[in-house]
C-alpha positions in Angstrom: 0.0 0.0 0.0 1.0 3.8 -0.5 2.6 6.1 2.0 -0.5 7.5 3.5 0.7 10.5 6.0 4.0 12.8 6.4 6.7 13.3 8.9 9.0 15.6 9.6 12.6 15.2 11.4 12.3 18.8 12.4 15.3 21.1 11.0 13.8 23.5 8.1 16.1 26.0 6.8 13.3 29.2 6.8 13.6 32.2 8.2 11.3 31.5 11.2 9.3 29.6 13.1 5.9 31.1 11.7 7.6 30.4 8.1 7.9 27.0 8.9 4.6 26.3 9.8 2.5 28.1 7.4 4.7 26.8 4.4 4.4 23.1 5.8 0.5 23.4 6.4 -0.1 25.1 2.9 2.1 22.5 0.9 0.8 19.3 2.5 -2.8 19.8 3.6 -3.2 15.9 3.7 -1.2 13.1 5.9 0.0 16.0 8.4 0.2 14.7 11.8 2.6 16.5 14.0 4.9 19.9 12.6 8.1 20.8 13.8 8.9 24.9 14.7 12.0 24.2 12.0 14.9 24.5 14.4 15.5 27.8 13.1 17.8 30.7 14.4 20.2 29.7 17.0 19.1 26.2 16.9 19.9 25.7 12.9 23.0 23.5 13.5 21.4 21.0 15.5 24.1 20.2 18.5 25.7 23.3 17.8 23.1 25.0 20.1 24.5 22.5 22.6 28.3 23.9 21.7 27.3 27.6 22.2 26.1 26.4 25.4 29.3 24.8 26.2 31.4 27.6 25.5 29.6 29.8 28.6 31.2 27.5 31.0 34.3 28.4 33.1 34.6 24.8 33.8 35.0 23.8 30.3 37.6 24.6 28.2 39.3 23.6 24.3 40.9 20.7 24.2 42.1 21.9 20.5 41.7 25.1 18.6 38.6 26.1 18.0 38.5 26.8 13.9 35.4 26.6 11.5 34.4 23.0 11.0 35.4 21.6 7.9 32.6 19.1 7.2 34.6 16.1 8.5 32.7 14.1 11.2 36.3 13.5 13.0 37.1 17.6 13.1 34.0 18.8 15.5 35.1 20.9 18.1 36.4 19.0 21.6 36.2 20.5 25.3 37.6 19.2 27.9 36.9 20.2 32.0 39.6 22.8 33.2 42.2 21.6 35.6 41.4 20.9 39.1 37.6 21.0 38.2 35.4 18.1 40.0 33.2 16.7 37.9 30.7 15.3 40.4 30.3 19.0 41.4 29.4 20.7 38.2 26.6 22.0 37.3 25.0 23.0 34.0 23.1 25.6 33.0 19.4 26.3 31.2 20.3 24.0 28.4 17.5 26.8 26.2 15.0 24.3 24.3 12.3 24.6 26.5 12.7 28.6 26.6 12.9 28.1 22.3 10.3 25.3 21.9 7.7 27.5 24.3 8.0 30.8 22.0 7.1 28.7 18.8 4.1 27.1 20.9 2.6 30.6 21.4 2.6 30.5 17.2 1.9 27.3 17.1 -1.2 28.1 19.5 -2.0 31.0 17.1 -1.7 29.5 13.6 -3.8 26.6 15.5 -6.7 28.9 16.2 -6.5 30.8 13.0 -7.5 27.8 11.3 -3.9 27.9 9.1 -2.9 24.3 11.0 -5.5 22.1 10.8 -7.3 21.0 14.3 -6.1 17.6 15.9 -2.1 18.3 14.6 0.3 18.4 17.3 3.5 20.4 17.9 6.3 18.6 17.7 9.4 19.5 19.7 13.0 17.6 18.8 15.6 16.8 21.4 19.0 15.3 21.0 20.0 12.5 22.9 22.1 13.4 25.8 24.6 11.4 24.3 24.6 13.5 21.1 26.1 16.6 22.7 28.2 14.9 24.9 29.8 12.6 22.8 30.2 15.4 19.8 31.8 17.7 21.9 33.7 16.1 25.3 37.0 14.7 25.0 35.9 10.7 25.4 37.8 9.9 28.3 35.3 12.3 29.7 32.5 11.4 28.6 31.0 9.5 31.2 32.0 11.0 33.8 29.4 14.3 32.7 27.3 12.2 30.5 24.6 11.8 33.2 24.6 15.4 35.0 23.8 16.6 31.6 21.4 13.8 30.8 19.3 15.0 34.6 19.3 18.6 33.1 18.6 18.0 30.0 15.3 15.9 31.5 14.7 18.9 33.5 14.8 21.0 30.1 12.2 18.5 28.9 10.1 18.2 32.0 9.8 22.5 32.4 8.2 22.0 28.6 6.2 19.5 29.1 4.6 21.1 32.7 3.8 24.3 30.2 2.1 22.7 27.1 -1.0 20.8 26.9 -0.3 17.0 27.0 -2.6 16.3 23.5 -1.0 19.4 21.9 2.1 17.9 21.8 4.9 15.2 20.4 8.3 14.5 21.4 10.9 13.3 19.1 14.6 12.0 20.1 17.0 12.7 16.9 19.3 9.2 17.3 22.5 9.8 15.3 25.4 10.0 17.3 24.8 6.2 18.5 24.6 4.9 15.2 28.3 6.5 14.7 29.0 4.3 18.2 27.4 1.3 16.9 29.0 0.8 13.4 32.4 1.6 14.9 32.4 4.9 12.6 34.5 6.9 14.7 35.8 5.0 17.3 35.5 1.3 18.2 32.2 0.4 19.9 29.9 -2.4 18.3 28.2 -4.9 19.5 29.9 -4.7 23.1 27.9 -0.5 23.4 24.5 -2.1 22.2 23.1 -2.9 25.8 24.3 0.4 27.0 22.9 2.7 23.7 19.5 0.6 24.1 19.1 1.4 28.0 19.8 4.9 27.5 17.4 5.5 24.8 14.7 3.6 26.7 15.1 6.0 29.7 14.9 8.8 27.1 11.7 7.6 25.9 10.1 6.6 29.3 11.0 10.1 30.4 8.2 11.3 28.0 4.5 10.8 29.8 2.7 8.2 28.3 -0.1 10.3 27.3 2.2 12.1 24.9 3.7 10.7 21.7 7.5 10.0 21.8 9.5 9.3 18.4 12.7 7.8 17.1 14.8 9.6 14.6 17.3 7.0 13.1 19.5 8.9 11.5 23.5 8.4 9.9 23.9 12.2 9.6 23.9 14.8 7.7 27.1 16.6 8.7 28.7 18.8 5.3 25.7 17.4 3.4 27.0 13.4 4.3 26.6 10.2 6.3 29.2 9.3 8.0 28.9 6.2 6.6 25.8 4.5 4.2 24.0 1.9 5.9 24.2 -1.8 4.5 20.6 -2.3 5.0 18.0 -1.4 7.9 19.4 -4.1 10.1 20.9 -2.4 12.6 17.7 0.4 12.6 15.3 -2.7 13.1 17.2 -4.3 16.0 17.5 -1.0 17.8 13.3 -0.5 16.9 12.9 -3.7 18.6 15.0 -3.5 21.0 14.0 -0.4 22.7 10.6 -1.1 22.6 10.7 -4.0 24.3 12.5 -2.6 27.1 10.3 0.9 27.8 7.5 1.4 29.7 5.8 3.0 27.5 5.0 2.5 23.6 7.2 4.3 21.1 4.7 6.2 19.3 6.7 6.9 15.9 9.5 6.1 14.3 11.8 6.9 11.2 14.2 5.3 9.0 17.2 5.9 6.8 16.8 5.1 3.3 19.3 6.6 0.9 18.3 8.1 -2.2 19.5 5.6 -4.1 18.5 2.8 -2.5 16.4 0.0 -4.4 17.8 -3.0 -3.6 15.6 -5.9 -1.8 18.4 -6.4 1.0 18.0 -3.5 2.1 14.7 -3.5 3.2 14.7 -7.0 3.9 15.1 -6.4 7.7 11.7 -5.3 8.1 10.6 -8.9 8.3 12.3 -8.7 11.3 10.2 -5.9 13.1 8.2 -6.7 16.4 7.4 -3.7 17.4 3.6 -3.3 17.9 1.3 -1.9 15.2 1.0 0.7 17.4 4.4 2.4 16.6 4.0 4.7 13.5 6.9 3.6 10.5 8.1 6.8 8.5 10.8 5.8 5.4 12.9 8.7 4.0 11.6 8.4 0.9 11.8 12.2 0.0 14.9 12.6 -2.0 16.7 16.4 -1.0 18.3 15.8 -4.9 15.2 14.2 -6.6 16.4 14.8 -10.4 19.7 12.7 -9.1 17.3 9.9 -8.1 17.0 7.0 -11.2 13.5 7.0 -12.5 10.7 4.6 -10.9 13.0 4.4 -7.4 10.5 5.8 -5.1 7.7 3.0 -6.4 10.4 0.1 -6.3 11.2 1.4 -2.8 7.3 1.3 -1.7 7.2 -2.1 -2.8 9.8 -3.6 -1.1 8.8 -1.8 2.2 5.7 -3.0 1.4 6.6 -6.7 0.4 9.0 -6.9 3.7 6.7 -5.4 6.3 3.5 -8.1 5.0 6.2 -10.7 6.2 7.0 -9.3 9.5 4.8 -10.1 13.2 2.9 -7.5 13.0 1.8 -7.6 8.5 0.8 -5.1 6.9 0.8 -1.8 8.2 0.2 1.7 7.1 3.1 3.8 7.0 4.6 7.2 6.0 7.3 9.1 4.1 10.0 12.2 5.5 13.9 13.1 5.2 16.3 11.3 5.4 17.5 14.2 8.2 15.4 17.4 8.8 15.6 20.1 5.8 18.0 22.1 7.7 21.0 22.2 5.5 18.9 22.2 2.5 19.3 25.8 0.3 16.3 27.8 1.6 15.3 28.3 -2.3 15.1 24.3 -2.8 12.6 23.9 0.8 8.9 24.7 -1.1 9.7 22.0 -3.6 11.1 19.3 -1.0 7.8 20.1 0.8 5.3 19.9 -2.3 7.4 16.8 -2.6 6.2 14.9 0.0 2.3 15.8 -0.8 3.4 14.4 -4.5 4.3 11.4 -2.9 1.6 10.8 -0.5 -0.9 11.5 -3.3 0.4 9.2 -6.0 -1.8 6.9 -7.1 
């Protein structure tokens, strides 16, 4: 069956947050279940927020010199904690998305009423894992040590939004990158021995989210300098970590999405999907939006429906309905190339 609804990973390179939603809401009137504010402004780099955070503290300082990034995944900025500085006694500041994600709420709230986003579509706010920041941006034999002090504020960031914002007016989504780096050894050996830890920290990110409000998965392999840090073989690895975490929450994972590269057509790929337990409950996205579509070999997006299609009828839970986004967010994209990625997505949702 067709993709029947959209999703987005949240990063939209627009001007504001107002921008974001109206253009989203006019270009795919259909299939729209939750909209992003577009990470825009300070928050356009994704963890780079995170870094300008970073940079306030005394306690932190460079571990190298702190030039423009160069696009390479290994060249990201490093801090380290400043001599004689305990770690069990720091403490971090207002990490700033609840402060962001509240202002675009208020428009949110407004558009809502206005009648420009249509009634019953929730607002949906993006968080990095606290691994993310942490592991972009400490020296590793660090990591640990501050990797849970951040994670509690971090929570706290979440929790203060959550405490503001009506619980069926909203949707949270954890962006999931920075373990897939850790998990196919990309930038530093990890593997198979990590899984157990990576799966019990993205389950207490999801069971920090109340049950009554949707919580999502981004699986993503980057989109640093326009690139992956590596292609993924197949949606193996995706699958198991699917199954894996939501087996061990609390709570249902409400929504999930997947890494397919543009190119991708081949059955292996998708062959993994057999393989998915998770409930029927949990909402499948696919990237199936190409950001360079007149790259993408004709008839790909129909061969890639079909084998999603083909894989998920042999899987526990059959045939499901499912939906298209991003491969990433639309954050890097040129700002003049965003209306047609969007009108995109309402193509492909209203193919026959």
């Amino acid at each position: 069956m067709p993709a029947n609804h959209v999703h987005f990973n949240g990063s939209v390179n627009l001007s504001d947050a107002e921008s974001v939603m109206r253009e989203i809401a006019a270009r795919v009137p259909s299939g729209l279940r939750r909209i992003p504010d577009g990470e825009t402004g300070d928050r356009g780099g994704w963890i780079f927020f995170q870094l300008q955070k970073f940079l306030q503290l005394p306690w932190l300082v460079p571990d190298r010199p702190m030039g423009e990034a160069d696009g390479e995944y290994e060249q990201l900025p490093r801090l380290r904690l400043a001599e004689g500085v305990d770690p069990a006694q720091v403490t971090w500041p207002d990490i700033g998305y609840a402060e962001a994600y509240l202002e675009s709420y208020r428009v949110f709230a407004r558009l809502r009423a206005d009648g420009v986003i249509p009634a019953g579509v929730r607002f949906q706010v993006e968080y990095p894992t606290p691994l993310a920041s942490i592991g972009g941006y400490i020296v590793p034999e660090q990591q640990q040590v501050l990797l849970d002090s951040y994670a509690r504020a971090m929570f706290a960031d979440l929790d203060r939004l959550l405490a503001a914002i009506p619980p069926g007016e909203v949707a949270v989504q954890w962006d999931v990158a920075v373990e897939f780096g850790v998990l196919e050894e990309a930038f530093a050996p990890g593997g198979a021995h990590a899984f157990d830890a990576i799966i019990a920290a993205l389950t207490r990110c999801v069971d920090q989210v109340p049950a009554g409000i949707p919580v999502g998965l981004h699986l993503c392999y980057g989109d640093y300098g326009h690139e992956h840090f590596m292609q993924p073989a197949s949606l193996a690895l995706q699958v198991r970590v699917v199954n894996a975490v939501a087996a061990a929450a609390a709570r249902p994972v409400s929504f999930v999405s997947f890494t397919v590269p543009q190119y991708q057509r081949e059955e292996s790929y998708f062959a993994p999907l057999a393989g998915l337990t998770a409930g029927a409950g949990t909402e499948l996205n696919f990237a199936l939006v190409p950001y360079h579509p007149a790259e993408q070999a004709a008839g790909t997006t129909g061969e890639q429906v079909r084998l999603i299609d083909a894989a998920l009828a042999a899987s526990p839970g059959g045939q499901r309905d499912w939906g298209i986004c991003t491969e990433c967010g639309m954050g890097r994209v040129d700002r003049d190339d965003v209306p047609a990625l969007l009108d995109l997505h309402r193509e492909i949702i209203t193919a026959p």
